[in-house]
N, C-alpha and C positions, 0 to 999 in steps of 0.2 A: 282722461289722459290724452284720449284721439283728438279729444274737443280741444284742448290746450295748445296742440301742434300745430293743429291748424289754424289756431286764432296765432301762434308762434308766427308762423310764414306768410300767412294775412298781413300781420303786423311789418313785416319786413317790405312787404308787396308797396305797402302805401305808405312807408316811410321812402322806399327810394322814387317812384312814383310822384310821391308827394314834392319831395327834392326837387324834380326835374322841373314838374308844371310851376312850381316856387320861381325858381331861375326865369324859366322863359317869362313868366310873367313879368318880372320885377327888371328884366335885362328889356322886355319891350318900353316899359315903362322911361326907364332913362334915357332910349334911345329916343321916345319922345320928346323931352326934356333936354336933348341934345347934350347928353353926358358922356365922354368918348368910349367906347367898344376899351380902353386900357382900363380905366377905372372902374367899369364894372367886372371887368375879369377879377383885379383886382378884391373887391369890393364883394358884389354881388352875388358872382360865382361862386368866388372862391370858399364864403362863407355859408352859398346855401348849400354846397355838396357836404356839407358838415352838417347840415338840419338834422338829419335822424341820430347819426350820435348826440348831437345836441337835447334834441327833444327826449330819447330815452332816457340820458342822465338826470335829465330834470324830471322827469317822470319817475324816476328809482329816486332819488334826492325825495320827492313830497311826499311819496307813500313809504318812506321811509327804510329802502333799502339803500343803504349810501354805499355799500361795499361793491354792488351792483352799478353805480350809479362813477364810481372814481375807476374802478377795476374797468366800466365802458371805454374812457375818455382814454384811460393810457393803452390797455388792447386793442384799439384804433389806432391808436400813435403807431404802434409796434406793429401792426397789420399794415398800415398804410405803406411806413419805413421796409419792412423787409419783405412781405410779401409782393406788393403791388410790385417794387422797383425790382425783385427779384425776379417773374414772369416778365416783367417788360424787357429784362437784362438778357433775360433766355433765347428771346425772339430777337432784340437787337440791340445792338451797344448801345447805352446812355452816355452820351456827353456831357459831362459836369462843367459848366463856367466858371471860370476861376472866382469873380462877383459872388456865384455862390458857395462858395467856401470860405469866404472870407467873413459874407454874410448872414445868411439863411442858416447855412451849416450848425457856425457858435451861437447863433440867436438860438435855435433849436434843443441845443445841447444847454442853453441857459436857462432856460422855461424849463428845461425836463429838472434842472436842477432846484432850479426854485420852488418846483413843487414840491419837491423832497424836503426841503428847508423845512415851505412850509409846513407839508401835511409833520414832519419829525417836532416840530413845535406845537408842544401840547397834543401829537397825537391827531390831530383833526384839523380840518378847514372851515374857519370859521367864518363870519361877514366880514372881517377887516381882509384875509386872506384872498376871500373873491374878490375883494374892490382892487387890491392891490394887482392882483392875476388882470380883470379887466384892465384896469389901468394900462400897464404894460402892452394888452395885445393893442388897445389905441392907439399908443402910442407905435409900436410897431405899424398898426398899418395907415398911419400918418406917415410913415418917415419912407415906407413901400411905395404908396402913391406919390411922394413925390419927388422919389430917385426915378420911378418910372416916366414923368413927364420929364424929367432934365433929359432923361437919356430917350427920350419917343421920338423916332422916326424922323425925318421929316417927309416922309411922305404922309405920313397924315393914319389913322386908323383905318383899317377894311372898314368896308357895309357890310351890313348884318340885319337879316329880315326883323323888320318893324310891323309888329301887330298889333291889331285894332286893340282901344284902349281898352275895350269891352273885355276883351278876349282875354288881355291880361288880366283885369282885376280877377275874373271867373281862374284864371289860373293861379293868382295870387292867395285867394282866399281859400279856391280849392286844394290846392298846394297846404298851406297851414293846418284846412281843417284833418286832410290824410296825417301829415305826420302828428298833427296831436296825438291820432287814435291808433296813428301805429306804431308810436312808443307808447300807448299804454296797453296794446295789444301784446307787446312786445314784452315788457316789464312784469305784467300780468301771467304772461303766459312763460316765459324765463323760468318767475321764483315759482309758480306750481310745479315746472315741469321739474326743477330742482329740487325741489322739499319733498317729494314724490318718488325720486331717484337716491 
């Protein structure tokens, strides 16, 4: 059980770990490739600070806890929503943009809807459900990236330290191979400590 714990917060260590080294690398990388500091915020960031939820669901999805695996992705959602913006609210007021209430906001509240649709048909999430789900978030962040260049500065984006290519890829890779292993440290060590409890 001690053993499970700590493979538990191991697991945690090298998913957010792994996140970070993911980002720098893949954020040096475009910056090579002269891709603007807005599109990989966009893009890059925004998607790899989602790696460990990501990778554990898919990790409970193959070994076959899916209750683990849907129950991750919307306890996220609802951690992210009221916790995070909650402590940040404690410390200092959050200014909401009007842009995002018109936008983000109903987009947000449409996805949570949709999933309901879907998973309430038939019970489950099936392959045409994911494709539809992906579908959608492309198309979302199509339509992100390119309200954000109508409305970008004109002064242009900040600089942002550009590191050797090397560096990245060793972050890139290193980056994937943690969070593989810490959603399956993670998933692993969950349902024991669960079944056990």
């Amino acid at each position: 059980m001690i053993l499970q714990i700590l493979l538990l917060c191991l697991g945690f260590v090298f998913l957010v770990k792994g996140a970070d080294f993911f980002v720098n690398g893949a954020a040096g990388i475009a910056a090579k490739l002269g891709i603007p500091q807005l599109i990989v915020g966009l893009t890059i960031v925004a998607m790899g600070t989602s790696l460990p939820e990501c990778a554990v669901s898919i990790t409970a999805s193959v070994t076959n806890n899916n209750a683990l695996a849907v129950s991750n992705a919307i306890g996220s959602n609802i951690f992210n929503l009221m916790v995070v913006c909650g402590f940040c609210a404690l410390f200092n007021p959050l200014y909401v943009e009007k842009s995002t209430l018109k936008k983000e906001f109903p987009f947000s509240v449409v996805c949570a809807v949709l999933l309901l649709v879907c998973g309430y048909l038939g019970m489950q999430l099936g392959r045409a459900d994911g494709i539809i789900l992906f579908i959608v978030f492309v198309a979302f962040l199509v339509w992100m990236v390119r309200s954000a260049l109508k409305a970008r500065a004109a002064a242009g984006d900040d600089e942002y330290e550009v590191l050797p290519v090397w560096k990245c890829i060793v972050f890139i890779v290193g980056g994937i191979v943690a969070i593989k292993f810490g959603g399956d440290f993670v998933v692993n060590g969950a349902s024991t400590v669960a079944a056990r409890i």
